[in-house]
N, C-alpha and C positions, 0 to 999 in steps of 0.2 A: 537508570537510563534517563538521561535527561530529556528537556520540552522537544527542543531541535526535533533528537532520534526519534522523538514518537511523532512527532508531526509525519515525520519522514516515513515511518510504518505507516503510517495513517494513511497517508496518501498513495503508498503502492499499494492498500487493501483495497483500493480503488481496482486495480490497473491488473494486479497477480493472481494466475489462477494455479500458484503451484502447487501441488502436493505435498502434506506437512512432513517435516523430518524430525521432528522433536515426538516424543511419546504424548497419547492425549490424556487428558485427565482421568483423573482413575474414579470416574463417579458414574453413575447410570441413568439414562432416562425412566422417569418412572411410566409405571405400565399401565399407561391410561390412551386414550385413542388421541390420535395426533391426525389435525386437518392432512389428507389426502391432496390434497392440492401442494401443501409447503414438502410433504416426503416427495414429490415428484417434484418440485424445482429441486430443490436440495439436491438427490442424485444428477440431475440435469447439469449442476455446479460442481459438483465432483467429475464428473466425465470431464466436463471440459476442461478441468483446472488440471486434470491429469494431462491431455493432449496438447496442452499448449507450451510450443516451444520458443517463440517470442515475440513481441511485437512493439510498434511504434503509438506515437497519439500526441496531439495536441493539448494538453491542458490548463485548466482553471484553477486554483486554488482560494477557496473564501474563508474565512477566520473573521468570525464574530464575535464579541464579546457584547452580548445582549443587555448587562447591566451598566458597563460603563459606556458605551455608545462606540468603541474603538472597532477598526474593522481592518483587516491588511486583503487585498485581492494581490496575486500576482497568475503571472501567465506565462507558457512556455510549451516544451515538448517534454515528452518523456520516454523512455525505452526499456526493455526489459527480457535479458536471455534465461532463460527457464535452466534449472539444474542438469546434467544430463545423466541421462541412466544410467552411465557405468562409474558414475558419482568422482568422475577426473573432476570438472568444472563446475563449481558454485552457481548458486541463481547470482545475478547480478543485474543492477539497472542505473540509471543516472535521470536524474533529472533536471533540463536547463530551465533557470527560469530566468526570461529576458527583457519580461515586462513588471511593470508595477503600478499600480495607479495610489499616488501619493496627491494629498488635497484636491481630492476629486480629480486628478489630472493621470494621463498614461504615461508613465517616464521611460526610458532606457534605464535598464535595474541589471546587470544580466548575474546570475551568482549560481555555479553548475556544483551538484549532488552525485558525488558517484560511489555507489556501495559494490567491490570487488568477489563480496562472500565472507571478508577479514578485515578492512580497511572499509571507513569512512572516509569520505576526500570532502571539501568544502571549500571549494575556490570561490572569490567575489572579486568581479573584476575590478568592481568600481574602486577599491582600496590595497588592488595588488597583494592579497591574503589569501595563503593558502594550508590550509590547516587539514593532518591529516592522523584520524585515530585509530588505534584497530583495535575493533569492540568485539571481534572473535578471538578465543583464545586458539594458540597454535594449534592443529592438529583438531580442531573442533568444527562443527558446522554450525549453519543457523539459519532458520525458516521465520522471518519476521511477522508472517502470517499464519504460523502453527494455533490453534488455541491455546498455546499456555505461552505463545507471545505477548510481546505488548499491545499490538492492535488485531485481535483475534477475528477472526471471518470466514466463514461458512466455504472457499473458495475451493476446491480439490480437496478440502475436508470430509470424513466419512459423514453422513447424515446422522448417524444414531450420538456422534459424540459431538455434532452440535448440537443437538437438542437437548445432552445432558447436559449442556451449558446455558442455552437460551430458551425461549420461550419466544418460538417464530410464527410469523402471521404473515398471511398474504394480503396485505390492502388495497380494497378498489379504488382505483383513481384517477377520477373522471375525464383529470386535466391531460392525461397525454394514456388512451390505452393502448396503446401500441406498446408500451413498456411493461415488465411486469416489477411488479413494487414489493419487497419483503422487509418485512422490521422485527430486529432482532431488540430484545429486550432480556438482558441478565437474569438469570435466575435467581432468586435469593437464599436461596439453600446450596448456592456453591459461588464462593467470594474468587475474585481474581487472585491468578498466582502471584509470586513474587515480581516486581516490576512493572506488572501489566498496568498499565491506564485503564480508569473504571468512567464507564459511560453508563447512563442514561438510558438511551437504545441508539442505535443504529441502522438507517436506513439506506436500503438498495436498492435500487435500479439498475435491470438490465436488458440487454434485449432478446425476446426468444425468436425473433425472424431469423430466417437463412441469411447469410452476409458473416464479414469480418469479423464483429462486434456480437458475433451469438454466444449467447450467455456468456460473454465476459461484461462486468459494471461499468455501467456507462455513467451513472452518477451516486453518488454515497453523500449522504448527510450525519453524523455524527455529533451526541449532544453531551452535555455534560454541564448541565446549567452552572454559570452562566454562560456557557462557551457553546457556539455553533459553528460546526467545521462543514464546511461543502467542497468538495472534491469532482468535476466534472471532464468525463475525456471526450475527445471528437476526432473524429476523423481514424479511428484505429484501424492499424495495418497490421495483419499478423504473419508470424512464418515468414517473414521474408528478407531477414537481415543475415548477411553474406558474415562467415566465420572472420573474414578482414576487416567486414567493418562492426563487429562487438568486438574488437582487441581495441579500435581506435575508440570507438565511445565511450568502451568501459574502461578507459587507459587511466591510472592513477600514479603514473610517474608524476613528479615534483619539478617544478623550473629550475632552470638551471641557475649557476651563481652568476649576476651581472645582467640578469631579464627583468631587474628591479623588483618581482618579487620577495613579500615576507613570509619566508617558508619555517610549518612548525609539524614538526612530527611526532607522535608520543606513541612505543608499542604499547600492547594490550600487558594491564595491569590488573590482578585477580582481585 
């Protein structure tokens, strides 16, 4: 998988609380006392990652590159319809992103992300491209946020098989406690699967108040020296996107011939 598609996990590990469909790894937590405080968020993210069936948000996206001084911010919304139970319909999300601040300045950028459940789409308006891959094989599913995805996360995950995976901590922090802050850190006796992107740790923020935004991530920092990815949502709306309008958002028809679009399609190759 390449940089792109894990950006792109990356940033719905922000935003997705689904339930994973992929089997988890076959390793075990060892049987030693785990803080009481991370097993009760942990479940508190499984519940909610199971109940959530879709929602809206504003977002940030920061990419840093802490060695050579480089940095890309961009901004936008994003969206995202949960799988459904009788497993007709795939998770699906897009993400618009319409801003970008290029030499310190805020441009009009705008270039839309939309992932079907089989199909990557990648329109950029600014150069009338539209490129579209399908990175599930026919007849397959895919949970981008399973643990033995590429950007793996605690999210509607059972607690016992993130903890065979990470080594989680609750961190006090001072600067905003209204939030609750958890930082996952890899275990070293169990290496990422194949494909998976290897970080550093990973840290989350979410909120445990009544509202919208309870226990779904309202911000994720992600490291992997020299690289620091920040992920921030605001304003999340949940449950309230009409069956009409996830066909139009999530729509990955192609322009038509003579809309000046450069239209490239490639199906999914093993």
């Amino acid at each position: 998988m390449n940089g792109m598609k894990q950006q792109l996990w990356m940033l719905m590990g922000v935003v997705i609380a689904a339930a994973g469909c992929l089997a988890p790894p076959a390793v075990q937590a060892e049987d030693k006392a785990v803080d009481t405080a991370v097993t009760h968020w942990l479940d508190k993210l499984e519940t909610r990652g199971r109940s959530l069936k879709s929602f809206t948000a504003n977002v940030v996206f920061d990419k840093e590159n802490t060695l050579l001084g480089d940095r890309q911010v961009r901004m936008g919304t994003v969206a995202y319809s949960a799988a459904s139970g009788e497993g007709s319909d795939p998770a699906r999300f897009v993400i618009d992103f319409n801003k970008m601040v290029v030499n310190d300045a805020l441009r009009d950028r705008r270039t839309v992300y939309v992932f079907d459940g089989s199909w990557l789409v990648e329109k950029n308006f600014d150069r009338k491209m539209f490129q579209k891959r399908q990175v599930v094989a026919p007849g397959q599913s895919f949970d981008p946020l399973s643990l033995d995805g590429p950007f793996p996360l605690p999210l509607g995950q059972k607690r016992d098989n993130v903890l065979a995976r990470f080594t989680v901590s609750v961190m006090e922090d001072e600067s905003d406690a209204k939030f609750i802050h958890l930082r996952l850190v890899p275990r070293e006796d169990v290496g990422p699967t194949e494909g998976q992107k290897e970080f550093d740790q990973i840290d989350l923020w979410f909120n445990p108040n009544p509202g919208a935004d309870q226990y779904l991530p309202t911000k994720i920092v992600a490291r992997q020296a020299p690289d620091k990815t920040t992920v921030e949502l605001r304003d999340i709306v949940t449950d309230k996107m009409t069956h009409a309008e996830m066909d139009k958002r999530f729509d990955t028809t192609p322009p038509g011939p003579g809309t000046g679009w450069n239209v490239d399609i490639k199906p999914f190759k093993p």
